[in-house]
N, CA and C atoms as an extended XYZ file, in Angstrom:
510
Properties=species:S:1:pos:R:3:atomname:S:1:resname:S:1:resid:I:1 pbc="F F F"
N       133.849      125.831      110.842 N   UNK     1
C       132.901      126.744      110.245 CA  UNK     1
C       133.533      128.131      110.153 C   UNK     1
N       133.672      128.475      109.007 N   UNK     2
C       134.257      130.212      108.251 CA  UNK     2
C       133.334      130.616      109.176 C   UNK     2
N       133.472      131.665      109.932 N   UNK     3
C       133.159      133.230      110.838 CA  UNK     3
C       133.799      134.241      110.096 C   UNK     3
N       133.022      135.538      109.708 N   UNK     4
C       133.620      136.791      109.216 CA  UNK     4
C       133.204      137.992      109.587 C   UNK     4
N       133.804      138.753      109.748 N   UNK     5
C       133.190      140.340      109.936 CA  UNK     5
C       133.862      141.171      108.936 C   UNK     5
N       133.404      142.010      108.474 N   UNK     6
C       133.478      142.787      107.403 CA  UNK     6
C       133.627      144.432      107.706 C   UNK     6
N       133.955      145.307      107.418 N   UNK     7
C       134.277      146.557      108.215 CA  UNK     7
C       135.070      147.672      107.081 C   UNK     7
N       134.691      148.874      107.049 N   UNK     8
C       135.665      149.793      106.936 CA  UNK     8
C       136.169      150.525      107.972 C   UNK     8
N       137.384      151.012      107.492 N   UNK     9
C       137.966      151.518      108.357 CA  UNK     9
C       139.746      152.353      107.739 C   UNK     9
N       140.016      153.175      108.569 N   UNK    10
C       141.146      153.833      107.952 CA  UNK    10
C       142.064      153.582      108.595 C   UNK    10
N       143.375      153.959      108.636 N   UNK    11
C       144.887      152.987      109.311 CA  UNK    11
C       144.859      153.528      110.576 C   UNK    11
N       144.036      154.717      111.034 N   UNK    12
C       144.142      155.228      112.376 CA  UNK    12
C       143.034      154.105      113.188 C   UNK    12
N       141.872      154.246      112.026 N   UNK    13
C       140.664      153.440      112.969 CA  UNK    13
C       141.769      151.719      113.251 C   UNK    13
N       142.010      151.418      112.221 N   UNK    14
C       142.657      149.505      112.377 CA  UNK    14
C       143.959      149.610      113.462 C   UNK    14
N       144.899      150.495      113.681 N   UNK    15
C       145.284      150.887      114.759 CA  UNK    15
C       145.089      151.027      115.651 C   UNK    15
N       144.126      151.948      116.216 N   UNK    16
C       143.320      151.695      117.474 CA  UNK    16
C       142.846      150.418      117.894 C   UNK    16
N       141.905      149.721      116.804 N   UNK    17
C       141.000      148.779      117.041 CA  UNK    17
C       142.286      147.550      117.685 C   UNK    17
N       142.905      147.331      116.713 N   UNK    18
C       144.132      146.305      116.850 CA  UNK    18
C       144.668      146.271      117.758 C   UNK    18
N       145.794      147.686      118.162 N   UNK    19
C       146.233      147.537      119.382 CA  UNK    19
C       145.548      147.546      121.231 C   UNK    19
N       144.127      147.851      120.671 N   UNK    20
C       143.335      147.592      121.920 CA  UNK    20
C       143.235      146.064      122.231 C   UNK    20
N       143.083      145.246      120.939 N   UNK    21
C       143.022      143.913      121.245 CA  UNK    21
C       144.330      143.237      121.436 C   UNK    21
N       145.745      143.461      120.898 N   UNK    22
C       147.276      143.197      121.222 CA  UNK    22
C       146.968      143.569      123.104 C   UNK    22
N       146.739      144.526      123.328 N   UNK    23
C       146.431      144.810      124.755 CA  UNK    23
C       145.704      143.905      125.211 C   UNK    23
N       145.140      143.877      125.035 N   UNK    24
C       143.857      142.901      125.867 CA  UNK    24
C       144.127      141.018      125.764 C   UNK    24
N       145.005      140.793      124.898 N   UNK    25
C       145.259      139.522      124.678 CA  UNK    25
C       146.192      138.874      125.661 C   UNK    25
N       145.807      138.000      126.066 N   UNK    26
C       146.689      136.982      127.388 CA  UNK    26
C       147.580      136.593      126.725 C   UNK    26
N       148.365      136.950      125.070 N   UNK    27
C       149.787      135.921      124.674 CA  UNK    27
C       149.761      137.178      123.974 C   UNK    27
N       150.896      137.436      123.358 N   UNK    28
C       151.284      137.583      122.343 CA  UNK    28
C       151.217      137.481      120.822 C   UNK    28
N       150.820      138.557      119.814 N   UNK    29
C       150.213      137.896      118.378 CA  UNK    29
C       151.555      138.425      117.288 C   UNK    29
N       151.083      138.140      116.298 N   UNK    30
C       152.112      138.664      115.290 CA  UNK    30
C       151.144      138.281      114.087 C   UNK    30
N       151.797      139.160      113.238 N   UNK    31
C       151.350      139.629      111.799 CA  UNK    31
C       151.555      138.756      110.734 C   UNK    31
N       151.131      137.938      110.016 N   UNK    32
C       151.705      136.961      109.155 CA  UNK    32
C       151.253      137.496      107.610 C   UNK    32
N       151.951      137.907      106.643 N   UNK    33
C       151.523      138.603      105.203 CA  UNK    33
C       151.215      136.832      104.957 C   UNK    33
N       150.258      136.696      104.086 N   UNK    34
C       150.099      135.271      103.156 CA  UNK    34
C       149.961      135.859      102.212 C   UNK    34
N       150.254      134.789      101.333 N   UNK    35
C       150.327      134.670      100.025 CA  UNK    35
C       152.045      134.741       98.961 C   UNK    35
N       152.674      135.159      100.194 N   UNK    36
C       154.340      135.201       99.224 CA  UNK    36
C       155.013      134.738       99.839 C   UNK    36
N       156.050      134.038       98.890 N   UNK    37
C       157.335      132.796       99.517 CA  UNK    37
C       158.246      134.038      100.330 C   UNK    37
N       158.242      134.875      100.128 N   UNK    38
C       158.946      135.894      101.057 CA  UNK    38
C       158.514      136.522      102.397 C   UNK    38
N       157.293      135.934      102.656 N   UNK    39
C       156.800      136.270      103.976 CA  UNK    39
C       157.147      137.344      104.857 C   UNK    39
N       156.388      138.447      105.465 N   UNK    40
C       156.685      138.595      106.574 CA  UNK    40
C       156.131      139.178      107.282 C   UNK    40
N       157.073      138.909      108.819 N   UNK    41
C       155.851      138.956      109.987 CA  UNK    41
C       156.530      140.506      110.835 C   UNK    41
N       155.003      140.786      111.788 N   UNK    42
C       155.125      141.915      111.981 CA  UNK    42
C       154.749      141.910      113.653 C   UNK    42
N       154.835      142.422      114.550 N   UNK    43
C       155.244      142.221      115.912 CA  UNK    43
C       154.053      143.369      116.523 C   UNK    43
N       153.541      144.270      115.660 N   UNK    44
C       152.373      145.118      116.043 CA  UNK    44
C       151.361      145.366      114.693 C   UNK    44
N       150.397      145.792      115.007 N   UNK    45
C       149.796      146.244      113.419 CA  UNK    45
C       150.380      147.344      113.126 C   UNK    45
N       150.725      148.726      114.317 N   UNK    46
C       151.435      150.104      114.127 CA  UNK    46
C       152.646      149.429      112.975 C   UNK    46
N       153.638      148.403      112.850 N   UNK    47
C       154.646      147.973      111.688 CA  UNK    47
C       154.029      147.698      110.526 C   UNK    47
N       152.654      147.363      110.334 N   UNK    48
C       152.555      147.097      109.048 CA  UNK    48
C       152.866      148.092      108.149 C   UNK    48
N       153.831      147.931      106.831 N   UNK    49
C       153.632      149.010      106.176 CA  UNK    49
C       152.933      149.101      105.047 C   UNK    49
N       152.147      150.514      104.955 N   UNK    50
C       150.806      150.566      103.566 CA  UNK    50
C       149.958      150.615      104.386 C   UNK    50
N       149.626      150.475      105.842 N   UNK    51
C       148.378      149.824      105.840 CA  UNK    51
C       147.380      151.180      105.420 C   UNK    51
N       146.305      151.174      105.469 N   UNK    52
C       145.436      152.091      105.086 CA  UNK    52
C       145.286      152.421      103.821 C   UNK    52
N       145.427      151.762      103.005 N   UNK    53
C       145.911      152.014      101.336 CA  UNK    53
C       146.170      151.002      100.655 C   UNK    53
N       144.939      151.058       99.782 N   UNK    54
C       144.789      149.813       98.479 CA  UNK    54
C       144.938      150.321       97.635 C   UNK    54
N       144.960      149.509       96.325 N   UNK    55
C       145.281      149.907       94.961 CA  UNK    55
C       143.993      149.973       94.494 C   UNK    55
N       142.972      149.330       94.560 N   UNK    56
C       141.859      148.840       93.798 CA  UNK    56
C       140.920      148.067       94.392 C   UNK    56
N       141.235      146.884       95.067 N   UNK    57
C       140.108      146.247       95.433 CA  UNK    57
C       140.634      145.465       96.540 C   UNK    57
N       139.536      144.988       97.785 N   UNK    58
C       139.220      144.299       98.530 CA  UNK    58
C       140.083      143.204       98.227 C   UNK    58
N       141.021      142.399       99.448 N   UNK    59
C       142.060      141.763       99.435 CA  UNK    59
C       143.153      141.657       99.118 C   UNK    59
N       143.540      142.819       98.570 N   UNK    60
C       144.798      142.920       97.707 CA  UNK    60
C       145.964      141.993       98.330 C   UNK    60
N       145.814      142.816      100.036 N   UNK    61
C       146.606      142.098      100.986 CA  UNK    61
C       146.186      141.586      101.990 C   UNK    61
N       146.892      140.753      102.698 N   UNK    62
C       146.530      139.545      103.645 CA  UNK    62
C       147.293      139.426      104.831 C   UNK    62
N       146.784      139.560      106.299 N   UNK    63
C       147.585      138.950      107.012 CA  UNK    63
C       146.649      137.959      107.825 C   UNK    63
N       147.890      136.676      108.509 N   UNK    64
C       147.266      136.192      109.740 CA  UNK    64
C       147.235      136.571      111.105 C   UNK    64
N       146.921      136.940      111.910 N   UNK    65
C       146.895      137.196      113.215 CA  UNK    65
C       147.156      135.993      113.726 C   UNK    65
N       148.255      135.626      114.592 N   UNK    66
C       148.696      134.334      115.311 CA  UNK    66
C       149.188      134.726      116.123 C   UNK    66
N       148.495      133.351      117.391 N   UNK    67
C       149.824      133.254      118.431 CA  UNK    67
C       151.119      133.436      118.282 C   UNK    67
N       152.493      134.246      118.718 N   UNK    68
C       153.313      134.649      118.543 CA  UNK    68
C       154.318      133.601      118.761 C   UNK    68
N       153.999      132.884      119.308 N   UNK    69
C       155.030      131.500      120.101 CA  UNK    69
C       154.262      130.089      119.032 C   UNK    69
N       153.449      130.469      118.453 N   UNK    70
C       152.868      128.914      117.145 CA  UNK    70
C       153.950      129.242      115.816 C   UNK    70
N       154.262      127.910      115.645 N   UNK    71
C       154.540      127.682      114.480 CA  UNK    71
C       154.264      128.061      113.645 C   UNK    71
N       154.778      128.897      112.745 N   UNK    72
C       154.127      129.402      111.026 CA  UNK    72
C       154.430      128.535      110.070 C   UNK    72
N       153.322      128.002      109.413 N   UNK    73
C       153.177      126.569      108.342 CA  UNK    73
C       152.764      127.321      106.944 C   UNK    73
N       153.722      126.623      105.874 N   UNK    74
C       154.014      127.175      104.918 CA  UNK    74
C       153.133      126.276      103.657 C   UNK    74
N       152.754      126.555      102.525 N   UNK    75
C       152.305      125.054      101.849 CA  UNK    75
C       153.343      125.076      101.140 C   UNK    75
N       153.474      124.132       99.628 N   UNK    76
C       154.341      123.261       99.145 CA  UNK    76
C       155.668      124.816       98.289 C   UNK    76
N       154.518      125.740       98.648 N   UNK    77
C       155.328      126.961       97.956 CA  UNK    77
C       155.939      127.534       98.535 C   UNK    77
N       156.220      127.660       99.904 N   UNK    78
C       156.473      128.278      100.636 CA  UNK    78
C       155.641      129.860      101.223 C   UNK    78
N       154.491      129.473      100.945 N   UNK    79
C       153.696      130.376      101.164 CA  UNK    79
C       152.691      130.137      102.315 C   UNK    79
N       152.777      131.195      103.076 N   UNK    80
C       151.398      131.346      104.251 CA  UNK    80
C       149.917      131.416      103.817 C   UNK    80
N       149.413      130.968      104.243 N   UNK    81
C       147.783      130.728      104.313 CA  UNK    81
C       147.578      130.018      105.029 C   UNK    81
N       145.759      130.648      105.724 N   UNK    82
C       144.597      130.051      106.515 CA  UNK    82
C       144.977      128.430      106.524 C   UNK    82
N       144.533      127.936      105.437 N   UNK    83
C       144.526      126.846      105.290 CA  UNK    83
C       145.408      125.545      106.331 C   UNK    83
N       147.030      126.428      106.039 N   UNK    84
C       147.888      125.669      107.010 CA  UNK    84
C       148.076      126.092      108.394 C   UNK    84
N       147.268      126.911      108.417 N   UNK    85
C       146.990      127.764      109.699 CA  UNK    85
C       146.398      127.935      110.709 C   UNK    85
N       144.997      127.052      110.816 N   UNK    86
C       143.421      127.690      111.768 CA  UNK    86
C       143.924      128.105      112.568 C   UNK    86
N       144.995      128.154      113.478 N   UNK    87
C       145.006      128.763      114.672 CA  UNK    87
C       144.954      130.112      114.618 C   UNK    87
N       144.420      130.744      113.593 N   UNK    88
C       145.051      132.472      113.274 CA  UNK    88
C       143.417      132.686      113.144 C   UNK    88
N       143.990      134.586      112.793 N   UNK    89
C       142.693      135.383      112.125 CA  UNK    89
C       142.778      135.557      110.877 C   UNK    89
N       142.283      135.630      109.818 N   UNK    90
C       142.655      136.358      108.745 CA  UNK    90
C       142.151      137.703      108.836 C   UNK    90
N       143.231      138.595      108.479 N   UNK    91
C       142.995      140.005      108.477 CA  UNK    91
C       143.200      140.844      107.225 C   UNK    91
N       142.458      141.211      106.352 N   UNK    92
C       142.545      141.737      105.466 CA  UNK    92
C       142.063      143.338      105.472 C   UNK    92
N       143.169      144.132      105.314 N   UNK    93
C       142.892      145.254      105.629 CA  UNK    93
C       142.193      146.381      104.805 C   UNK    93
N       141.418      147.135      105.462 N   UNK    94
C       140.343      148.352      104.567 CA  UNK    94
C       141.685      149.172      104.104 C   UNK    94
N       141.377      150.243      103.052 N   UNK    95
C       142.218      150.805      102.309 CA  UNK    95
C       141.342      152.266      101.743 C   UNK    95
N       142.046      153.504      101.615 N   UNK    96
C       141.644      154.106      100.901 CA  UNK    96
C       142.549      154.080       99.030 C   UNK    96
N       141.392      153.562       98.318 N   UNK    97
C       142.369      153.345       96.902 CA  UNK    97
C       143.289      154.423       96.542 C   UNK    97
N       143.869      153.670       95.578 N   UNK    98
C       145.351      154.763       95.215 CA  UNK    98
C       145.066      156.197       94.855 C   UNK    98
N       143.663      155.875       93.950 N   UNK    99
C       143.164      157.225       93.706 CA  UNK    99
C       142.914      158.064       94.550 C   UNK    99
N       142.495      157.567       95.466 N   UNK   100
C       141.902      158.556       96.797 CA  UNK   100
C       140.296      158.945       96.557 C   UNK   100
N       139.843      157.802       95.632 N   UNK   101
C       137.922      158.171       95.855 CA  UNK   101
C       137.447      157.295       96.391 C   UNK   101
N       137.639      155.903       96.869 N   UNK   102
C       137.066      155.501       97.787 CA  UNK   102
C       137.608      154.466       98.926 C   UNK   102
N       137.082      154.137       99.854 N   UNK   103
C       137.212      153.416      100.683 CA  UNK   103
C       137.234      151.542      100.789 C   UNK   103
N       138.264      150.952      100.570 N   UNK   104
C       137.496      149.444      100.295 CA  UNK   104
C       137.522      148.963      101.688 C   UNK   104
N       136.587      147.704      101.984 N   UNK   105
C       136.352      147.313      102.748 CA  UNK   105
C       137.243      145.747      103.161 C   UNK   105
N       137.418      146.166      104.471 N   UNK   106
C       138.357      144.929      104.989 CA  UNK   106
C       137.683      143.807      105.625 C   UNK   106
N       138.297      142.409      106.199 N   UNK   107
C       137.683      141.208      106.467 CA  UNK   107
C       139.014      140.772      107.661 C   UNK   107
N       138.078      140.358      108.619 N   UNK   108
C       138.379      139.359      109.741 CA  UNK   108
C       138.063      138.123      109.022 C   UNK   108
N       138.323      137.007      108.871 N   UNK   109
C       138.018      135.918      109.285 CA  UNK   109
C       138.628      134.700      110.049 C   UNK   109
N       138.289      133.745      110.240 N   UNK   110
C       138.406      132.539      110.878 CA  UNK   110
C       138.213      131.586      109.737 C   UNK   110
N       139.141      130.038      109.939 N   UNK   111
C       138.953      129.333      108.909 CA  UNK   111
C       137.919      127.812      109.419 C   UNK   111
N       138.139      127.438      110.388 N   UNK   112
C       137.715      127.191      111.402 CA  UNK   112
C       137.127      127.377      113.371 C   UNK   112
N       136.761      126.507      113.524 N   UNK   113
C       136.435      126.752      115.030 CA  UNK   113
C       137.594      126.102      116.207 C   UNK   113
N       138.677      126.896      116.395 N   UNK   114
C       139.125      126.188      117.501 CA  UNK   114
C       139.453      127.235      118.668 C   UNK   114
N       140.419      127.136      120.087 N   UNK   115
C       140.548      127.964      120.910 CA  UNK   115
C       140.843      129.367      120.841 C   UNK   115
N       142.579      129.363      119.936 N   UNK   116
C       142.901      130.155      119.177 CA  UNK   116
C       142.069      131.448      118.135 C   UNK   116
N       141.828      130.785      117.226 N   UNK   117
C       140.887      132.213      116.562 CA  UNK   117
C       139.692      132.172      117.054 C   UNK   117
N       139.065      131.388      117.789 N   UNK   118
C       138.166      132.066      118.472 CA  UNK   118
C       138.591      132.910      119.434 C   UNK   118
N       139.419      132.903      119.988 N   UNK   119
C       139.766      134.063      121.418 CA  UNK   119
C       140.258      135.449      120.439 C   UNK   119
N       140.642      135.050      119.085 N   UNK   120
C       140.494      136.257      118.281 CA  UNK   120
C       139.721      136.934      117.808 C   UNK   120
N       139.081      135.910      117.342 N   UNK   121
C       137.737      136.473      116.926 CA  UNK   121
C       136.984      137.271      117.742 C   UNK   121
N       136.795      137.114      119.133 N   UNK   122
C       135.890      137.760      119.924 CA  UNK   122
C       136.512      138.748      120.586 C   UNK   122
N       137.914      138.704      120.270 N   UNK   123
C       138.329      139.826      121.282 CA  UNK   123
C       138.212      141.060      120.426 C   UNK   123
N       138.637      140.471      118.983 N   UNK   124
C       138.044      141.915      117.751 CA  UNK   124
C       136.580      142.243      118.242 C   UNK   124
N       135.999      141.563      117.901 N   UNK   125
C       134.166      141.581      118.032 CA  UNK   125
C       133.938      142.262      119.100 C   UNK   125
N       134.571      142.651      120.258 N   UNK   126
C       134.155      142.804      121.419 CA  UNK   126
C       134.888      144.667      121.637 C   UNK   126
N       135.989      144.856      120.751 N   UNK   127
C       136.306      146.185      120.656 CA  UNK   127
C       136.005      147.162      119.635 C   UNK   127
N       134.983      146.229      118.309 N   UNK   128
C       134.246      146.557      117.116 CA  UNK   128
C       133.166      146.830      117.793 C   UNK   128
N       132.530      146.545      118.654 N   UNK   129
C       131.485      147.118      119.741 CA  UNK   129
C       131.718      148.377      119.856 C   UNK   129
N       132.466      148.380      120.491 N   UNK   130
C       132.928      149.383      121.211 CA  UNK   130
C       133.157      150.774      120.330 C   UNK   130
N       134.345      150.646      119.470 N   UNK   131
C       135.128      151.808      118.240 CA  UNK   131
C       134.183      151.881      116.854 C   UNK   131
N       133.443      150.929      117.146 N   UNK   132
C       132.770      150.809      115.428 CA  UNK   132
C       131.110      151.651      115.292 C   UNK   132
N       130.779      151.946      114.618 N   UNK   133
C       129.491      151.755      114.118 CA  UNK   133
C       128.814      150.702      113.313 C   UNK   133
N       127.937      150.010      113.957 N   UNK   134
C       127.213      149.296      113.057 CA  UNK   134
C       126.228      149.418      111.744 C   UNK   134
N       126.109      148.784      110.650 N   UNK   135
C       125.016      149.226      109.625 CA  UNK   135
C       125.169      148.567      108.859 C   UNK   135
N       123.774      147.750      108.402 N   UNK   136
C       123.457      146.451      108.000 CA  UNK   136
C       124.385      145.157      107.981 C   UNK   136
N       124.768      145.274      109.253 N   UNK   137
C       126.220      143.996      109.361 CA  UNK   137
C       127.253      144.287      109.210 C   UNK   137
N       127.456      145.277      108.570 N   UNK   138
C       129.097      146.255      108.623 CA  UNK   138
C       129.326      147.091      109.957 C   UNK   138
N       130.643      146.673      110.189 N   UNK   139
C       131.397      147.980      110.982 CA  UNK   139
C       131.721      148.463      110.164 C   UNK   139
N       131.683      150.253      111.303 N   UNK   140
C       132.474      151.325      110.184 CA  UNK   140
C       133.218      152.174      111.558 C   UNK   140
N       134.909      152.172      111.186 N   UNK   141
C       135.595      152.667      112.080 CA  UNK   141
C       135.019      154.364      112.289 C   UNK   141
N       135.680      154.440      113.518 N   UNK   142
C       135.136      156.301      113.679 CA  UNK   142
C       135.606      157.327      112.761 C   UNK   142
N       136.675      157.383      112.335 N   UNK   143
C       137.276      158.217      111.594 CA  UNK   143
C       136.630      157.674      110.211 C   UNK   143
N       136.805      156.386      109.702 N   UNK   144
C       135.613      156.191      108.433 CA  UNK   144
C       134.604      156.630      108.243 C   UNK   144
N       134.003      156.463      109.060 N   UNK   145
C       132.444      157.302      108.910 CA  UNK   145
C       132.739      158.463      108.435 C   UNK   145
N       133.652      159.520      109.248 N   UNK   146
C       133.870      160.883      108.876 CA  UNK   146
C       134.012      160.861      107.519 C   UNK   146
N       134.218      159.917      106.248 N   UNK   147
C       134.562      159.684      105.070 CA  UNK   147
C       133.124      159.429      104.292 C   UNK   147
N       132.060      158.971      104.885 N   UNK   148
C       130.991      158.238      104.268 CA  UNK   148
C       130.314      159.783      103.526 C   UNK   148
N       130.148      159.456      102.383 N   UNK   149
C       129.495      160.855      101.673 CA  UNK   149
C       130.210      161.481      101.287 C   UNK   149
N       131.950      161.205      101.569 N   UNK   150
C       132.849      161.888      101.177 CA  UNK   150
C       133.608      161.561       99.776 C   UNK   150
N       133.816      159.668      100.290 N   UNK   151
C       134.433      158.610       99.082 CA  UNK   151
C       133.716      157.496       98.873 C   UNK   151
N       133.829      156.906       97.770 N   UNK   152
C       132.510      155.710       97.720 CA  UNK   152
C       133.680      154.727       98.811 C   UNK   152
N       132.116      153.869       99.347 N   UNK   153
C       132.307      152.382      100.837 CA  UNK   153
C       132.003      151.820       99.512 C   UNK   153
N       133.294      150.969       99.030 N   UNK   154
C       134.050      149.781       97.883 CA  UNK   154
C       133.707      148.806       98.842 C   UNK   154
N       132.385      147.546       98.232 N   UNK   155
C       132.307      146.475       98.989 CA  UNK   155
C       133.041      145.343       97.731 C   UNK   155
N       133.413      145.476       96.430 N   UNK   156
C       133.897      144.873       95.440 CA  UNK   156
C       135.413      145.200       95.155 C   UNK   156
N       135.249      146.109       94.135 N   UNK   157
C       136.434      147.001       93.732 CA  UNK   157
C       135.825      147.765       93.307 C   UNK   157
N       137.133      148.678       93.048 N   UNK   158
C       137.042      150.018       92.130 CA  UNK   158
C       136.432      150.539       90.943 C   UNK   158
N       136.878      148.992       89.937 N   UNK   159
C       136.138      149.296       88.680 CA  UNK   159
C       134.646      149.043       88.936 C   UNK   159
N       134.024      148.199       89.367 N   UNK   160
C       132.526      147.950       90.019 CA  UNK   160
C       131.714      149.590       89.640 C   UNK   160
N       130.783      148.974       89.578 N   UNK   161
C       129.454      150.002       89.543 CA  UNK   161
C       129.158      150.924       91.225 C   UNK   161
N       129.362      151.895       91.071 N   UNK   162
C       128.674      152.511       92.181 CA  UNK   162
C       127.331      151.385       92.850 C   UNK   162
N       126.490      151.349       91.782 N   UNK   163
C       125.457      150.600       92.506 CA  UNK   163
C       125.728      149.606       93.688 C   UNK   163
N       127.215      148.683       93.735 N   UNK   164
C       127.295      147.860       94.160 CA  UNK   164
C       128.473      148.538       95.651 C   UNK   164
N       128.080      149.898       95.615 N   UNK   165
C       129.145      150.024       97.279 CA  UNK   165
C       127.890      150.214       98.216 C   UNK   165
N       128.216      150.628       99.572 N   UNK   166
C       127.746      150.363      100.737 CA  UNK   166
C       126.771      151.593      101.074 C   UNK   166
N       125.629      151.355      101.304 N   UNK   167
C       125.004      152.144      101.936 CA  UNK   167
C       124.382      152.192      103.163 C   UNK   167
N       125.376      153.314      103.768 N   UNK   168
C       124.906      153.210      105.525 CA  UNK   168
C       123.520      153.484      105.678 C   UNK   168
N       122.846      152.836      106.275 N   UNK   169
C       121.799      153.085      106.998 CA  UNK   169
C       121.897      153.375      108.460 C   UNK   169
N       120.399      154.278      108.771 N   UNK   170
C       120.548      154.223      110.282 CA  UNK   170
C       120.146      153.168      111.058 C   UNK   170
């Protein structure tokens, strides 16, 4: 069963959040980009590079969060994905667009239920407590918020209608 959490957040907030949970984790994780035969993996989230910065819309980019010592399974393309994966998180990171007017929104998920992304899943969930604000089912990192009213919260993309971004409630 797909589990997701949904969240904005800026490269300082996914930094914090991340390396509190790299801390807190009994193994070791690493960064898996999916989607390109060129793959690659990253040993902290502080290495990702770009992070905090989309072009346009929600998913642009992709990583898995995995055990650091599991196997990385490729499909017939040589490409990473969930799919050949459950043992991971999917992490798709929030972004402020290229333009610099708004904020898109990023995704945890799980592809299934097993030991693995569940001990991920909750160890995010459990420091999104903590660093996040909640509102209507969204986290919103601390330093994001400082943004809300500032740049449109992109729950689509860019080209999208205002109508369709995020409105915090209390």
């Amino acid at each position: 069963m797909t589990k997701r959490i949904s969240f904005f957040a800026t490269k300082n907030d996914m930094i914090t959040l991340l390396s509190k949970v790299e801390e807190q984790l009994s193994f070791g994780v690493e960064y898996i980009q999916c989607g390109k035969a060129d793959w690659k993996s990253y040993g902290t989230v502080k290495d990702i590079p770009g992070l905090g910065t989309l072009k346009d819309k929600h998913g642009e980019i992709s990583f898995l969060i995995m055990r650091k010592d599991d196997e990385v399974k490729t499909n017939q393309y040589g490409q990473v994905y969930q799919g050949e994966n459950s043992r991971s998180l999917e992490f798709d990171p929030s972004g402020i667009s290229e333009d610099g007017t708004g904020l898109i929104h990023g995704m945890f998920a799980t592809m299934e239920d097993n030991e693995i992304s569940g001990t991920l899943l909750n160890a995010v969930k459990k420091i999104m407590k903590v660093e996040c604000k909640k509102s209507e089912g969204w986290y919103i990192g601390k330093e994001a918020e400082g943004l809300y009213g500032k740049l449109r919260f992109i729950c689509i993309g860019l080209s999208e209608p205002e109508l369709y971004d995020f409105k915090m409630t209390e």
